[in-house]
C-alpha atoms as one frame of an Amber mdcrd trajectory, in Angstrom:
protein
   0.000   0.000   0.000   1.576   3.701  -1.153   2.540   5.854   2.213  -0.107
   8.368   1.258  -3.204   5.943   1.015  -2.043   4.487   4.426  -1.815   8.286
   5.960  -5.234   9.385   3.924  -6.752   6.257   5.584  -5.316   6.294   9.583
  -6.886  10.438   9.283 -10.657   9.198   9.108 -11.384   8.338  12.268  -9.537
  11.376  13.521 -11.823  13.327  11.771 -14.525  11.310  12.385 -13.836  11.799
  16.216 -13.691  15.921  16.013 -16.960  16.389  14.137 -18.688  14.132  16.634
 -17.131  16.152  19.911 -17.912  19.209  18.479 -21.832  18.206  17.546 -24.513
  19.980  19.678 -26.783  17.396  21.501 -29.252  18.078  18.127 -26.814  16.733
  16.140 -25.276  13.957  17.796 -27.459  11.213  16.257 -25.916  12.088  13.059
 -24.292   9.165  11.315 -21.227   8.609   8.904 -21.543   7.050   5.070 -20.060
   3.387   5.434 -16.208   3.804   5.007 -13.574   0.717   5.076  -9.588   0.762
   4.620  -7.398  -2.394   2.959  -4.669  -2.302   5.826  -1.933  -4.453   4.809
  -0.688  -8.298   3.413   1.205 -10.460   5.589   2.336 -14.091   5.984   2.631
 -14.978   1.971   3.032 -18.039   1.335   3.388 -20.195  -1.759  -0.762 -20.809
  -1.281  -2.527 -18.246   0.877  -1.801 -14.563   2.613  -3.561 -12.503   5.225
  -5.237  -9.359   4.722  -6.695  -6.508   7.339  -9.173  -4.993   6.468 -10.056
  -1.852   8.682 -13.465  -0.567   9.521 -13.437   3.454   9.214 -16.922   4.328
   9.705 -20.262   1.586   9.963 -22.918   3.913   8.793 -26.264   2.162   9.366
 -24.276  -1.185   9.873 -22.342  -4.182   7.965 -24.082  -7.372   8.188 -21.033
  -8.843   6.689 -16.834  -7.675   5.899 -13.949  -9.451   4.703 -11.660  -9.680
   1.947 -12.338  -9.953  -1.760  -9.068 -10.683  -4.300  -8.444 -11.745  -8.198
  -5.379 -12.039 -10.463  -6.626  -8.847 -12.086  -6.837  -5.267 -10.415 -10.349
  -4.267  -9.158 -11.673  -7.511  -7.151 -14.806  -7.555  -6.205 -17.014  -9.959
  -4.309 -18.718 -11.345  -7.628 -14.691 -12.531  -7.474 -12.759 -14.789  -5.138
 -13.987 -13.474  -1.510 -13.851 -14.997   2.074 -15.715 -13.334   4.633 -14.538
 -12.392   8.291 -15.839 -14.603  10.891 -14.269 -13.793  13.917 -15.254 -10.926
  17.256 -16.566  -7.891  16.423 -14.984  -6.039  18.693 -12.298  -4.403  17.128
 -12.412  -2.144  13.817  -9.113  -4.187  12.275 -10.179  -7.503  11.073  -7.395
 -10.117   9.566  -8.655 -12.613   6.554  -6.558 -15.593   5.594  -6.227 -16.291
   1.633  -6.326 -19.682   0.469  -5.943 -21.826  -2.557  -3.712 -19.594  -4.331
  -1.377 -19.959  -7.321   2.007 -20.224  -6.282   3.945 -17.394  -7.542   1.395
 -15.392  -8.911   0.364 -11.396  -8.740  -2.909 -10.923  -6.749  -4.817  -8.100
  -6.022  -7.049  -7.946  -2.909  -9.531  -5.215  -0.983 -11.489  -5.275   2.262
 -15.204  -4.980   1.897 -17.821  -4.647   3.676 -22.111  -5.140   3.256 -24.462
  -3.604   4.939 -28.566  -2.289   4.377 -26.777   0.509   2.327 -24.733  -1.977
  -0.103 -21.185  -3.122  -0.153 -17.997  -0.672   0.010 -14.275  -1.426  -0.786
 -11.428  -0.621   0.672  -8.255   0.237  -1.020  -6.495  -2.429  -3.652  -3.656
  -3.559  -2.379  -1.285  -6.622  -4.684   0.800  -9.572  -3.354   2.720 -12.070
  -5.483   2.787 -15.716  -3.861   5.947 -17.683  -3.059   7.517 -20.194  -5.653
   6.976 -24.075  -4.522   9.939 -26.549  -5.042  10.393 -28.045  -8.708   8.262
 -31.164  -9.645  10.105 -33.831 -11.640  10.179 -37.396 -12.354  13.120 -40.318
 -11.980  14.173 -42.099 -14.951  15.100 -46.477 -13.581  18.748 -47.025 -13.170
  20.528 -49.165 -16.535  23.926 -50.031 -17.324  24.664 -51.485 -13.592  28.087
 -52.080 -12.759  30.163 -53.288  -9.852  30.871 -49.169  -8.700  28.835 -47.359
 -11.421  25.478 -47.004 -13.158  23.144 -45.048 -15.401  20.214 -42.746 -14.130
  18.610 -39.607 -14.436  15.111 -37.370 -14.344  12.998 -34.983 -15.976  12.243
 -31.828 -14.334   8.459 -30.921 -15.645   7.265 -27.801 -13.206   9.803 -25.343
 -12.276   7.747 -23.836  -9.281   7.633 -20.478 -10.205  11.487 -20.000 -10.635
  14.492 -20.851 -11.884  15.682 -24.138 -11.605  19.399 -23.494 -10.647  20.658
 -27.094 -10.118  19.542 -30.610 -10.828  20.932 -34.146 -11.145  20.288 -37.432
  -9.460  21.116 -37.854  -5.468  21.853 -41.531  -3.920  22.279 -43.292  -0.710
  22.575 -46.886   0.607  19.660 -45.590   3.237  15.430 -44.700   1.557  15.475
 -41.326   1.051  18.346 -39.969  -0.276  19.077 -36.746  -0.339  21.752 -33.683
  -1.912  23.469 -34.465   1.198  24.254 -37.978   0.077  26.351 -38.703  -2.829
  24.688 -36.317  -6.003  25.451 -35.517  -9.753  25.422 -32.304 -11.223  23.599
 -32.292 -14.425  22.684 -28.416 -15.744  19.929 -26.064 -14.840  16.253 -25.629
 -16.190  13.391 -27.691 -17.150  13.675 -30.769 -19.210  15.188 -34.159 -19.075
  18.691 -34.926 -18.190  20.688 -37.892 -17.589  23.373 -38.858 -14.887  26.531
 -40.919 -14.448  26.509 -42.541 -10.601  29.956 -43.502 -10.142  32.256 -44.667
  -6.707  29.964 -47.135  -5.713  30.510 -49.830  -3.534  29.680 -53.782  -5.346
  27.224 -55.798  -4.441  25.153 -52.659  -2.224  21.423 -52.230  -2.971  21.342
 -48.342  -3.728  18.213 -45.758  -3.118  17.558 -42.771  -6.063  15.994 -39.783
  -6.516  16.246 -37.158  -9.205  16.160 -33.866  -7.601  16.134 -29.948  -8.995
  16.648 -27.029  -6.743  15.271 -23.164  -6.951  15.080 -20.383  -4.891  12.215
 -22.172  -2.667  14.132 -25.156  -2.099  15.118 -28.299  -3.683  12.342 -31.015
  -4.655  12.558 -34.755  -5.405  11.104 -37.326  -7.426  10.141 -40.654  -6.792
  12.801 -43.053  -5.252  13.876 -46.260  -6.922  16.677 -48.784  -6.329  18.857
 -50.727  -7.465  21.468 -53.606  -6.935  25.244 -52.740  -7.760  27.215 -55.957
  -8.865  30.074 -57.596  -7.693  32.858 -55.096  -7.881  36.356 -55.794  -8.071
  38.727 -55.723  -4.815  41.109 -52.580  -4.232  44.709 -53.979  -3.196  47.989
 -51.439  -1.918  51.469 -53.035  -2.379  53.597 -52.118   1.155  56.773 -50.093
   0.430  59.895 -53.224   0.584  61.776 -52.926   3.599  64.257 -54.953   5.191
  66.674 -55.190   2.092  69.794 -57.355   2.184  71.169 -59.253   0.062  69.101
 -62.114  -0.744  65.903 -61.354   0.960  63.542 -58.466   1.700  59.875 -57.496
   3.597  56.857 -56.437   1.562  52.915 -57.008   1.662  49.532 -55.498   0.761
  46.848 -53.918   2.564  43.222 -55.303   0.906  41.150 -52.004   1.456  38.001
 -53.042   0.165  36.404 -56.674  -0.852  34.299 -55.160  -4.389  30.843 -56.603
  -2.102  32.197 -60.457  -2.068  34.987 -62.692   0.250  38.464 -62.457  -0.733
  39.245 -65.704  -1.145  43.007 -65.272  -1.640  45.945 -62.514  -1.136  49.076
 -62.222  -1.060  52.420 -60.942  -3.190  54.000 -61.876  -6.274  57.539 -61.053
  -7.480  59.556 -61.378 -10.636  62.716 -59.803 -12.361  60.597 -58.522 -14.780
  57.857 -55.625 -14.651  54.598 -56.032 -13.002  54.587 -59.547 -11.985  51.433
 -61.845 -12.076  50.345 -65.126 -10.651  51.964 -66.619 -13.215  55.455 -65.277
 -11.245  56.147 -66.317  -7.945  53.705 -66.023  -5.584  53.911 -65.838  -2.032
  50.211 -66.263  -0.278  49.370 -64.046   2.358  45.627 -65.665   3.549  42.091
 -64.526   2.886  39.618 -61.422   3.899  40.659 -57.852   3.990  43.422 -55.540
   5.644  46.712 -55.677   5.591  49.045 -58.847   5.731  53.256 -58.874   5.545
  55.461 -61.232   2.727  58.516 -62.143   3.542  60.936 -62.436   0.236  63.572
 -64.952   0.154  66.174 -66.751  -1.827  67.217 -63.383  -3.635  70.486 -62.838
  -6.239  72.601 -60.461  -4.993  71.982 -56.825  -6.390  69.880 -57.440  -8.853
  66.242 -55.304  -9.046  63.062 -57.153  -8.543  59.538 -55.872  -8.833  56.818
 -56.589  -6.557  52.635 -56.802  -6.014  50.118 -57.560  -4.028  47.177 -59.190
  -5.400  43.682 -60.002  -4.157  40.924 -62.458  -5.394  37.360 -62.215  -5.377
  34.600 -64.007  -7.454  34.811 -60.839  -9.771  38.403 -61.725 -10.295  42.032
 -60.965  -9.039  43.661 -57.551  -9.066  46.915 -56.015  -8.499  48.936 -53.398
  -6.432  51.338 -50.872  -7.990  54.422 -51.886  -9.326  57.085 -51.501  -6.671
  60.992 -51.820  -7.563  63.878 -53.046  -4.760  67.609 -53.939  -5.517  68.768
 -56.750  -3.090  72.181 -55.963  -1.829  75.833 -56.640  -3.628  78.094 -58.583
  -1.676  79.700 -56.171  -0.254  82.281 -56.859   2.707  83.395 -53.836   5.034
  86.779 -54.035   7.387  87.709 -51.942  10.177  90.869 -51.185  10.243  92.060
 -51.731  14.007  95.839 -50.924  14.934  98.279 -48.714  16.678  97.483 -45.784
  14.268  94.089 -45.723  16.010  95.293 -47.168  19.749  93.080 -50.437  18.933
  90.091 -48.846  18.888  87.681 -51.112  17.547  84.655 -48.855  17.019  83.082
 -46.847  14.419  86.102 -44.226  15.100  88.247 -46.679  13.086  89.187 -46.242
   9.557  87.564 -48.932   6.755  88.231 -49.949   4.166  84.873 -51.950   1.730
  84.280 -53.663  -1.674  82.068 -52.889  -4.722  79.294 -54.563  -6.435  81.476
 -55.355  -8.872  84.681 -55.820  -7.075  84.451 -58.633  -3.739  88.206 -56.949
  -3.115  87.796 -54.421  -0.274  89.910 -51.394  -0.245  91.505 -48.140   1.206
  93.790 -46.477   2.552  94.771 -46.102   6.096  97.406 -43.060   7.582 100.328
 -45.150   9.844 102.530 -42.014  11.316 104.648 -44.478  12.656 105.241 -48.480
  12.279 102.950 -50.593  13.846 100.355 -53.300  13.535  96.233 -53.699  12.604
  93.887 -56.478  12.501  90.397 -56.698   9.754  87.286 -56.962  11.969  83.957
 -57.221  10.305  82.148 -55.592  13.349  83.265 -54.559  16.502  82.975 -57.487
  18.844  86.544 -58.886  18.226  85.304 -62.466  18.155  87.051 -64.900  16.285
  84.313 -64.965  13.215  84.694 -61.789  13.380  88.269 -60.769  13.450  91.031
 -61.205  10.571  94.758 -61.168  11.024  98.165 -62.510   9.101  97.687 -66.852
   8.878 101.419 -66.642   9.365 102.123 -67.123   5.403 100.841 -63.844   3.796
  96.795 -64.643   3.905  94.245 -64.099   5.973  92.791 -66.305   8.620  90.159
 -66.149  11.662  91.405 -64.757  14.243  95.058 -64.778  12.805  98.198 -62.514
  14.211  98.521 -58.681  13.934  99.217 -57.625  10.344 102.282 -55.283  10.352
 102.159 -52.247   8.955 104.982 -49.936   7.800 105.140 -46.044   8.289 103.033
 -44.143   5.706 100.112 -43.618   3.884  98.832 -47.682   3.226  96.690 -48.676
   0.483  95.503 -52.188   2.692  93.428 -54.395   0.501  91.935 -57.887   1.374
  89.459 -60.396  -0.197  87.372 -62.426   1.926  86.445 -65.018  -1.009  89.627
 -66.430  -1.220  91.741 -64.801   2.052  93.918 -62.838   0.968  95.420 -59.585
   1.541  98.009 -56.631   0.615  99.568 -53.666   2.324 101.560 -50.947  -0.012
 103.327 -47.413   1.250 102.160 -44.818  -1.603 103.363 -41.492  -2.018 100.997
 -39.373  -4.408 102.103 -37.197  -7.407 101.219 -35.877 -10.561 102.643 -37.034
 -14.084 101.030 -35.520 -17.291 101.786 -32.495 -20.065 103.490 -30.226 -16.961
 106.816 -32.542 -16.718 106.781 -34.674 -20.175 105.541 -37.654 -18.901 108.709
 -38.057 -16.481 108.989 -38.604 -12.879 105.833 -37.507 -10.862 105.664 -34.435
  -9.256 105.172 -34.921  -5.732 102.200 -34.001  -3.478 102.549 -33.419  -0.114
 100.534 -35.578   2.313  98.592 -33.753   4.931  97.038 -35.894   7.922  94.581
 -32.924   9.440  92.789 -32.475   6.646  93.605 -36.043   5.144  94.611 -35.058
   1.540  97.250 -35.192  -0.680  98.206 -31.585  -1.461 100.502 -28.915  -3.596
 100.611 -25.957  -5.865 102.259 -26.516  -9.284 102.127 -24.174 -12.679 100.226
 -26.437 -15.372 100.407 -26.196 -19.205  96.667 -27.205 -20.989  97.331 -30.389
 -21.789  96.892 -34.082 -19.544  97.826 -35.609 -16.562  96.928 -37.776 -14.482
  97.358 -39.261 -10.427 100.375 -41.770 -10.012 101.909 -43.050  -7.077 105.542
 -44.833  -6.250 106.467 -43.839 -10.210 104.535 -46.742 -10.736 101.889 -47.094
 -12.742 100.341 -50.146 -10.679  98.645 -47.125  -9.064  97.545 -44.495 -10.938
  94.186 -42.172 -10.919  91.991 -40.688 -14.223  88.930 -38.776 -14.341  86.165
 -38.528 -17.048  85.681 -35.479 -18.452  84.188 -32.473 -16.380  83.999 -35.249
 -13.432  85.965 -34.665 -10.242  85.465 -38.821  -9.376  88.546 -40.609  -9.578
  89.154 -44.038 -11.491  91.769 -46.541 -11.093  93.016 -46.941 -14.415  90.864
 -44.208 -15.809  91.204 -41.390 -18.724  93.794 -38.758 -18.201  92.465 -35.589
 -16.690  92.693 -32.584 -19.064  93.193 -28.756 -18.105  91.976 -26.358 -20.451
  93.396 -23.476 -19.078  97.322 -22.758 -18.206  98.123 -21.550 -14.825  98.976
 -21.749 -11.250  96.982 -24.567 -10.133  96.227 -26.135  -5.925  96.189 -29.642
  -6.675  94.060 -31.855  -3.888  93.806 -35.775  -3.808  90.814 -37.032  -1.647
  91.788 -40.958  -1.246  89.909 -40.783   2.496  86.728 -42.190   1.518  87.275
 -46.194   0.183  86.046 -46.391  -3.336  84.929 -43.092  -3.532  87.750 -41.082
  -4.098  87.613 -37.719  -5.260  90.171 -34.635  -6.510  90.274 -30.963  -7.219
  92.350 -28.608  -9.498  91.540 -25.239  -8.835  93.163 -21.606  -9.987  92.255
 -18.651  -8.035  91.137 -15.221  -8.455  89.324 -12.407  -6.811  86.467 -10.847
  -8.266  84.042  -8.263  -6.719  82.614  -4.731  -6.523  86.352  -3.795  -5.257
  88.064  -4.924  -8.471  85.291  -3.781 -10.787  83.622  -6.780 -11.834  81.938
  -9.890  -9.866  82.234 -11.107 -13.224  86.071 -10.910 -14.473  88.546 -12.123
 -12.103  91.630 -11.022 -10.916  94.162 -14.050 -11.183  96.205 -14.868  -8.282
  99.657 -16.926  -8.762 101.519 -18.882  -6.252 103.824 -18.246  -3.649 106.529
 -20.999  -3.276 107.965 -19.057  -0.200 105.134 -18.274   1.659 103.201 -21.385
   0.115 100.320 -19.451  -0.363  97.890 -17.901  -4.008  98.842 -13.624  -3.828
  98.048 -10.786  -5.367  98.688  -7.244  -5.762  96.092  -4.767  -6.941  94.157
  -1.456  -6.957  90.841  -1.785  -5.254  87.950   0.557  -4.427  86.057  -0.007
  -1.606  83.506  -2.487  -2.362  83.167  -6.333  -1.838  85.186  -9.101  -2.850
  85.246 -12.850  -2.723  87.848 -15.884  -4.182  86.465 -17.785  -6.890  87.781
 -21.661  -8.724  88.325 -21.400 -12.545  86.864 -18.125 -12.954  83.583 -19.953
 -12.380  80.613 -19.585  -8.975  80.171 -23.104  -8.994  83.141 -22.878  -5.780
  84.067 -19.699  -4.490  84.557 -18.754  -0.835  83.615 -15.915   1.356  83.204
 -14.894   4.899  85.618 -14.338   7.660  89.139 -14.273   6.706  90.502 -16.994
   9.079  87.948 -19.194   8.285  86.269 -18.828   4.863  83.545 -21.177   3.654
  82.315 -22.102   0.380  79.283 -19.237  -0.589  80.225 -17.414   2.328  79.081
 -14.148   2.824  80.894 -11.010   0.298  84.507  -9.825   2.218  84.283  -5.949
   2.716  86.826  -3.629   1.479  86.670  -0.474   4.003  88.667   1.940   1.527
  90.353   2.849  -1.560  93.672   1.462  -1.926  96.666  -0.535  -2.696  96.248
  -4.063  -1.706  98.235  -7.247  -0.648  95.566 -10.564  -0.903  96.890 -14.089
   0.339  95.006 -16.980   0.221  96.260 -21.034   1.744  93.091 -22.794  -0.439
  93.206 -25.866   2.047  93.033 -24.018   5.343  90.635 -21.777   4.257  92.096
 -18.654   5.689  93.310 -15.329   3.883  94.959 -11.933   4.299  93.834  -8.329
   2.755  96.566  -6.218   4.060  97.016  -2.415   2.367 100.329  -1.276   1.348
């Protein structure tokens, strides 16, 4: 109803109460024409509303009031009408609408009969609420063991739009969108659905189902029977590896509606094994069970899966890959060098995969004596000394060792054993091929060391002048190979050479040349080349700097440089500050790690 109506209608029985106070006693019997007011609409629903209807003035008297309404403006009570029934007591009266349209536009007024005829009160209009969509379910076809076919037609939208619809499921009668549900477009009309991730053998409960702004609406439920479905089988991550056995298993998660009958894990050399492989049975039913693998070649890869079995059929775990260990033999090397210390502290020395000879080598400062020991325990079994006659034997005598750096080998297989003194040099392009150049041994940091000027050309590692033991490299690796191709250097120049022969069959090297390069020098880029110092036994350089930043960088590369504080650089460390301007004196010992920056 418009504001002013309302106001022009709540002022009549103002006035109507100051012309009767201010009638003479003559006039007091005077009456008002019948007047009535349309108040207001309230509580719409999808199917009914309540009007008030407001008596203004009765005149001679209404034998009747209540509320008249149509879809078109103007209702009258030759119209849709329901008359007021309740006290007459008060001049407000409410009317309840019902049997209306869902979302429709009415138009209603308060009347009122009486000896004089029937008056109207204002129009007011109301549109109903929207009901729920009405549709239909289509049966369920193309049944599987997890998925099937369904769908619906949505025939009445209810007065709005239809904003969702599909097909809703549930193992319990009714389902609902809070259950498992498709999503399957908007609007009238038919539509079709894919149910899928369901359990086999399950008896399932349907309904199609459309929502709009009232709510969401559902058609009939029907059911249906899922078939047997196929199990769901995990293969267990392989544990336990040595070298001719391991630890795997399953975990059945889920039976496909039917008993397992069998489980368990097979194995073969080649990809994805079946039962046709070996098979190792691990029981019936679901959850998890354990297979232990036995019987194993050394280092060779196997693959692995568990399997389950229903009366749908058998299925499979993921492929899992495991390499059973090499027969690889580790000593201890236990002796005076170490003060017998037969623990973890000691120094090894360990075959290959490929190799059953273990080797290393072992630092003797001084003439002494070491027995092989396979753990720490020194039992016999355990324990490996001289047999008296150059081999090995269980628990045997102390094996004596010379003073030097010892390449110690022995072989388990057939019990033997070798101790050789080396001293490390270089031989290559820098000397003609001659006599090696000698490295200098260095027991804190445990590395053959030294600074030599090198042409581009080859060389290679050599010990004794012999070349019964000599080191290569592939090219642009720093891993060392007995035996192995000669080592080139690209570039000529001061070089600090560094043989790593601490770690048994892993042995390692550097060549490095050194330069500075920074904000200080005028580049990070461009290096400043430093040369060595056979007096001092350190890389220097003298040069012009600006105050900056600098750091030392290997081969005019990043890939190693070193930074930080000058008595104990690291590699990346942090940029070395250059306070001033200046004339500078740079040292740098590339194996301790420390420097000098010293102005002139």
């Amino acid at each position: 109803m418009k504001i002013k109506s309302i106001f022009k209608l709540m002022m009549l029985p103002v006035a109507a109460v100051l012309i009767l106070t201010g009638c003479t006693k003559e006039t007091s019997e005077i009456r008002l024409d019948p007047a009535l007011g349309t108040n207001k609409v309230f509580n719409i629903t999808s199917n009914s509303a309540t009007v008030t209807g407001f008596v203004v003035a009765e005149g001679d008297g209404f034998t009747t009031r209540g509320v008249c309404w149509n879809t078109q403006t103007g209702p009258t009570i030759d119209n849709s009408k329901d008359s007021y029934a309740g006290p007459l007591t008060n001049a407000a009266y409410d009317v309840t609408l019902t049997g209306l349209s869902y979302a429709t536009t009415y138009y209603a007024r308060a009347y009122a009969t009486g000896p004089e005829g029937t008056v109207y009160g204002e129009e007011l209009s109301f549109v109903t609420k929207p009901v729920v969509p009405t549709l239909t379910t289509l049966a369920v076809t193309e049944i599987t063991g997890n998925s099937a076919s369904g769908g619906g037609s949505v025939t009445v939208a209810g007065g709005a739009d239809v904003t969702a619809r599909g097909v809703c499921w549930s193992l319990t009668d009714p389902p609902t969108i809070d259950n498992g549900k498709t999503n399957n477009g908007e609007g009238l009309g038919d539509f079709t659905s894919e149910l899928t991730e369901l359990l086999g053998n399950q008896t399932y409960y349907v309904r199609a189902y459309a929502t709009n702004s009232a709510g969401t609406g559902y058609g009939p439920t029907v059911s249906f029977k899922t078939e047997i479905d196929f199990p769901a089988v995990t293969t267990a991550a392989v544990t336990q590896i040595t070298k001719t056995s391991a630890v795997s298993g399953g975990d059945v998660t889920y039976d496909g509606g039917a008993t397992i009958t069998a489980r368990g894990l097979c194995w073969s050399t080649d990809p994805d094994p079946d039962l046709t492989d070996n098979v190792i049975p691990g029981g019936e039913g679901t959850g998890a069970f354990v297979s232990d693998l036995t019987d194993l070649d050394l280092n060779t890869e196997y693959h692995v899966r568990a399997y389950a079995t229903n009366s749908k059929g058998t299925v499979f775990g993921s492929d899992i890959t495991f390499k059973t260990l090499a027969d690889i033999n580790k000593f201890w090397v236990v002796g005076s060098y170490n003060g017998w210390d037969n623990s973890d502290n000691a120094e090894f020395i360990i075959s290959t995969a490929t190799n059953p000879e273990a080797e290393g080598y072992v630092y003797f400062p001084a003439a002494g004596a070491f027995k092989l020991t396979t753990d720490h325990s020194w039992d016999d079994p355990h324990t490996f000394g001289d047999n008296g006659s150059g081999g090995l034997t269980n628990p045997g005598s102390d094996i004596t060792a010379p003073a030097g750096y010892l390449k110690i080998k022995a072989n388990i297989t057939n019990m033997t054993y070798s101790v050789v003194s080396t001293t490390w040099g270089v031989i290559g392009d820098l000397n003609g091929w001659g006599g090696q150049v000698p490295l200098t041994y260095d027991p804190a940091l445990l590395v053959w060391k030294g600074a030599m000027h090198m042409p581009a050309g080859k060389w290679k590692f050599r010990a004794n002048d012999s070349w019964d033991y000599n080191y290569g490299a592939p090219a642009g690796s720093l891993d060392l190979v007995a035996g192995g191709p000669d080592i080139i250097t690209d570039v000529e120049d001061d070089y600090a050479i560094t043989l790593d022969l601490s770690h048994p069959n892993a042995y390692t090297y550097r060549a490095d040349r050194w330069g500075i390069a920074g904000s200080a020098t005028g580049s990070w880029d461009i290096d400043q080349d430093m040369s060595w110092d056979d007096v001092n036994e350190v890389f220097a350089a003298t040069l012009n700097l600006v105050a900056g930043e600098i750091k030392f960088k290997a081969n005019d590369g990043w890939d190693y440089n070193l930074g930080g504080d000058l008595g104990a650089l690291v590699p990346g460390g942090a940029n070395i500050p250059i306070a001033e301007d200046g004339n500078y004196t740079i040292t740098f010992d590339p194996w301790a790690l420390v420097a000098t920056v010293t102005k002139n």
